[in-house]
TORNU-791935 format. One record per atom (N, C-alpha, C): residue number from 0; residue in three letters; x, y, z. Coordinates in steps of 0.02 Angstrom, whole numbers, always signed. Each point is the difference from the previous one (the first is absolute). Layout:
   nr  rest       X       Y       Z
  NUM   ala       X       Y       Z
...
This chain:
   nr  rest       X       Y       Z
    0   unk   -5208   -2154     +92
    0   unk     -56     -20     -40
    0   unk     -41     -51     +40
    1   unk     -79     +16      +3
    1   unk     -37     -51     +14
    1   unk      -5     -54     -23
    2   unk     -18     -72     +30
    2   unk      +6     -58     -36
    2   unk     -80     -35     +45
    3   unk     -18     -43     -45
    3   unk     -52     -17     +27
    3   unk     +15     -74      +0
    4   unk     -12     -56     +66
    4   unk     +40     -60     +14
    4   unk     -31     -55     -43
    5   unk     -78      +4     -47
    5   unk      -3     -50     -38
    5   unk      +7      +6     -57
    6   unk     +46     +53     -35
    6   unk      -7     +18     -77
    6   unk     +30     -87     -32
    7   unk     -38      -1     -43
    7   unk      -4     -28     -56
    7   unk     +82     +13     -60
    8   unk     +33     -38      +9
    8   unk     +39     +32     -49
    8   unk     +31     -55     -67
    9   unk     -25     -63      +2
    9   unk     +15     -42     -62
    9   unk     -53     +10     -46
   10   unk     +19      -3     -75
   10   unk     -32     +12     -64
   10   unk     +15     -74     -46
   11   unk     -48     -22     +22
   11   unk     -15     -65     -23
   11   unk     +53     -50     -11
   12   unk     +40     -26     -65
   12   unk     +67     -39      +5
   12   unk     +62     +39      -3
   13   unk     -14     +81     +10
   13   unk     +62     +27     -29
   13   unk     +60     -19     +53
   14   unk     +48     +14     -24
   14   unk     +63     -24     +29
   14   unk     +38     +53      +0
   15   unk     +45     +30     +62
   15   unk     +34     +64     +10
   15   unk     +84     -30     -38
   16   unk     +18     +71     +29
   16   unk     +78     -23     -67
   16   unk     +28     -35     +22
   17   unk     +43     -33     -31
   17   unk     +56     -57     +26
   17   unk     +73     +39     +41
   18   unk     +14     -54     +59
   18   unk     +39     +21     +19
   18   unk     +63     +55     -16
   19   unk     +12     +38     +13
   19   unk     +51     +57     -14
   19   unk      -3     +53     -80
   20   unk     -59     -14     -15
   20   unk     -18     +43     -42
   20   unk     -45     +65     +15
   21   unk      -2     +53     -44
   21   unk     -47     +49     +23
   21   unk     +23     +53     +51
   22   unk     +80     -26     +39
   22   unk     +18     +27     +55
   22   unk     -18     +56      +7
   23   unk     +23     +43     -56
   23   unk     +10     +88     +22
   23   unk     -63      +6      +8
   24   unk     -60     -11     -54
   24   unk     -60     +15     +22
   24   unk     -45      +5     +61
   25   unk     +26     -67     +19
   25   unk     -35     -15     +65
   25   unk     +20      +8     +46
   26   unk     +83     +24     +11
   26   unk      +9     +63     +45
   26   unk     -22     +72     +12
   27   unk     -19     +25     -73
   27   unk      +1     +59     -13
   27   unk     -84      -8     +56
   28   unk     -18     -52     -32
   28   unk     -89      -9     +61
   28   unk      -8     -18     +44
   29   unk     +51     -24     +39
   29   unk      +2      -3     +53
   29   unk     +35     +86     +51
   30   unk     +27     +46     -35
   30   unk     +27     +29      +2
   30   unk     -38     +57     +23
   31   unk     -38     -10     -52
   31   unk     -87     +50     -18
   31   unk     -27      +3     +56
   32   unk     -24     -67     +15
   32   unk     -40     -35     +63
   32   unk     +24     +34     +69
   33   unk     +65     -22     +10
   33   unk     +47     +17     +62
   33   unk     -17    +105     +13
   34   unk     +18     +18     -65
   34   unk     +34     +83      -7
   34   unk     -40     +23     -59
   35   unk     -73      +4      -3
   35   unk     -38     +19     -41
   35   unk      -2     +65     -22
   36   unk     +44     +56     +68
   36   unk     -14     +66     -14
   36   unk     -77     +20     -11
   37   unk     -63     -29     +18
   37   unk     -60     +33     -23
   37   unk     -22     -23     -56
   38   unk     +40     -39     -22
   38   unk     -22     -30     -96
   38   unk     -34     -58     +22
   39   unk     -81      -4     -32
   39   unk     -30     -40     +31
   39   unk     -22     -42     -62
   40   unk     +55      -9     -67
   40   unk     -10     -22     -44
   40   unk     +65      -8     -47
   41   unk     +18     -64      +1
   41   unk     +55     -25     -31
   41   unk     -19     -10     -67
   42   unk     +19     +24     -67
   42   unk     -17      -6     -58
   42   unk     +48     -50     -28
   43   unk     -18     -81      -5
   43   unk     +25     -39     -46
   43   unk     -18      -5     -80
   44   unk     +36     +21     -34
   44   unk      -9     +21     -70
   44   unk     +50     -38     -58
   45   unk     -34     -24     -52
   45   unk     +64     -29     -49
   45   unk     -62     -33     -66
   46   unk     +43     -33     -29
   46   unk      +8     -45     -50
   46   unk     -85     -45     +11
   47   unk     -27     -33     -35
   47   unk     -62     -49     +33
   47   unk     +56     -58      -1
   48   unk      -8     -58     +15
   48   unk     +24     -54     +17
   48   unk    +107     +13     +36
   49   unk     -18     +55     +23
   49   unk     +66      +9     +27
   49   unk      +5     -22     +90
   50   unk     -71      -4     +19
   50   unk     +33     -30     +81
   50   unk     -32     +30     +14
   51   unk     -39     +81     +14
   51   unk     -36     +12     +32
   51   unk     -21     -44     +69
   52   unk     -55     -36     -26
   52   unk     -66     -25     +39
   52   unk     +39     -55     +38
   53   unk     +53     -47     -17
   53   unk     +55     -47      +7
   53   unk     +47     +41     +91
   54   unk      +6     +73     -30
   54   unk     +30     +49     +76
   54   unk     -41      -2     +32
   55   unk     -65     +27     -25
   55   unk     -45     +10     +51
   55   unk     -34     -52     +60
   56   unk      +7     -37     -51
   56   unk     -21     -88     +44
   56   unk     +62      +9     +42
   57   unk     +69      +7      -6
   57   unk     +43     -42     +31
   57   unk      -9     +67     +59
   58   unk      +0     +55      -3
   58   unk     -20     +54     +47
   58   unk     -42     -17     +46
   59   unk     -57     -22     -21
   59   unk     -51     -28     +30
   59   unk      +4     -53     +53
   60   unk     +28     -34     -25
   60   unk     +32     -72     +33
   60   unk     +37     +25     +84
   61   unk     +55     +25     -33
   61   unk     +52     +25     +38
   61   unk     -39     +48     +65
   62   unk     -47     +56     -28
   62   unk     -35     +43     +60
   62   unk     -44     -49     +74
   63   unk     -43     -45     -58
   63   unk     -24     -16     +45
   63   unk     +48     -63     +42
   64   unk     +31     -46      +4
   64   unk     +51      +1     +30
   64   unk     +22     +20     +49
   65   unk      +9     +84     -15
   65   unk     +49     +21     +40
   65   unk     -79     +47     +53
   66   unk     -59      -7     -30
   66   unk     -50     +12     +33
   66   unk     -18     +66     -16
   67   unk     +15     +40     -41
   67   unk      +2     +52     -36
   67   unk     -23     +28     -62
   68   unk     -42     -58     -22
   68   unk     -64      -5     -79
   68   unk     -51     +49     +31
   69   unk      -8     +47     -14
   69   unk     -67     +49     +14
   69   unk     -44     -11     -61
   70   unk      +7     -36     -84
   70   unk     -69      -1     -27
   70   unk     +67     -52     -69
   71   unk     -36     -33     -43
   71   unk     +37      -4     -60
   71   unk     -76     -13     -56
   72   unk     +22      -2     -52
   72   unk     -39      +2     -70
   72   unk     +46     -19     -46
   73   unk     -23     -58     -29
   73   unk     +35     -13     -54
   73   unk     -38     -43     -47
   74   unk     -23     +13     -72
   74   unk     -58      +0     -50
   74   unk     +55     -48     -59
């Protein structure tokens, strides 16, 4: 996956998950990332106030980091 080196990836005060929570998830996306098979779209889906946007931040965090954020959005 392409990444572009100044993406933007914090959403104002949000705060990614706390240590050792969320694990499986955020393997399963890092997982995605690594071994996408062609899936150029990870569907995070659930509950409203279940964590969503909370993964996605901490996803976010973590890519660019590792230098690997190609775009984020979070509303």
């Amino acid at each position: 996956m392409h990444h572009t080196i100044d993406t933007e990836h914090r959403s104002g005060n949000r705060q990614g998950c706390l240590g050792g929570t969320r694990v499986h998830v955020l393997q399963q996306l890092e997982d995605w990332l690594e071994e996408g098979q062609g899936q150029h779209v990870f569907w995070l889906n659930g509950l409203a106030g279940t964590g969503k946007s909370t993964i996605a931040q901490t996803f976010a965090e973590v890519t660019f980091a590792e230098g690997k954020l190609g775009a984020s959005f979070c509303s």
